[in-house]
N, C-alpha and C positions, 0 to 999 in steps of 0.2 A: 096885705096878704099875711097868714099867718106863719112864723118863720123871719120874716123878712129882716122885723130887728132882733132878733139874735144873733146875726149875721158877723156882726162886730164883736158882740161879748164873744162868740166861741173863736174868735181868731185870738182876744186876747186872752181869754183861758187857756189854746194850746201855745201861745208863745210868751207870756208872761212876758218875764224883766224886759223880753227884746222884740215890746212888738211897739209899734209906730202908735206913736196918735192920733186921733183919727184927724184933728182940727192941723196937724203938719203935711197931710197927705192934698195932691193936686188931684181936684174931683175931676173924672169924667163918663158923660154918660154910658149906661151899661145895658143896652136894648137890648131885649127877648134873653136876661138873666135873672135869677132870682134876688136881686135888688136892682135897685136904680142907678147906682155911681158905683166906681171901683177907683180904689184909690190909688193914687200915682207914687211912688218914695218920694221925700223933700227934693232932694239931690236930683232928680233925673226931670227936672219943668221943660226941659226940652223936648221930652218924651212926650208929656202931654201936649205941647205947643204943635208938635207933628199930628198925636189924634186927631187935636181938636182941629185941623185944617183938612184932615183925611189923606195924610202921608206915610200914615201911620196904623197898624191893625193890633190885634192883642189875637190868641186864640185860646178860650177859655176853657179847659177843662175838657181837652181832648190826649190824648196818646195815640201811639203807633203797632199800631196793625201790620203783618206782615203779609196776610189774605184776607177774603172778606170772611169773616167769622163773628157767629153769633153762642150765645150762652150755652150752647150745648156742646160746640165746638171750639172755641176759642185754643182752648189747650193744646189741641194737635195740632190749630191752623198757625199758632205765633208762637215766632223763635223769641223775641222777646217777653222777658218778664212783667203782664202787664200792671204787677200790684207793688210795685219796687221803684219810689221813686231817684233810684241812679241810674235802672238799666234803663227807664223810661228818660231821665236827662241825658244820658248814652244816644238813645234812638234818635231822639229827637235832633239831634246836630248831625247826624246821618240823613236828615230826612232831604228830599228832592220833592221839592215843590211841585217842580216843571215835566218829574217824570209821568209818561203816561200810566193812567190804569191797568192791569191786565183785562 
């Protein structure tokens, strides 16, 4: 697919001196994502040892909605800021799994 390996050059073009390698990273599979594996830190093989058993989920490339809102709406329906990744690391440890929908 085309995209797929560039995937890696632009991670390490935006983090240069301090980005991983890709050959220190614990691979694990990465279905219905725009590549195959996503890499794990050295440090955290326990992390992957939970995926790879299924004890373990990752959630990719989502944020926090406050209503249901789409591109025309967004702006009046969320209290949160959703293109700022602190108030989005904010929401996120606020979030309730468990609560229901409205």
């Amino acid at each position: 697919e085309e995209g797929k390996d560039d995937l890696f050059k632009q991670y390490l073009d935006v983090r240069q001196s301090v980005a991983l390698q890709q050959h220190t990273l614990h691979q694990i599979p990465a279905d219905n994502q725009v590549c195959d594996v996503f890499g794990i830190h050295p440090n955290l093989p326990v992390l992957a040892k939970l995926y790879n058993e299924g004890s373990a989920l990752f959630f990719a490339n989502t944020g926090a909605l406050d209503d249901y809102a789409d591109e025309t709406n967004y702006r009046e329906k969320s209290v949160t800021n959703l293109f700022a990744h602190n108030t989005m690391q904010s929401a996120a440890k606020k979030i309730d799994p468990y609560k229901e929908i409205r």
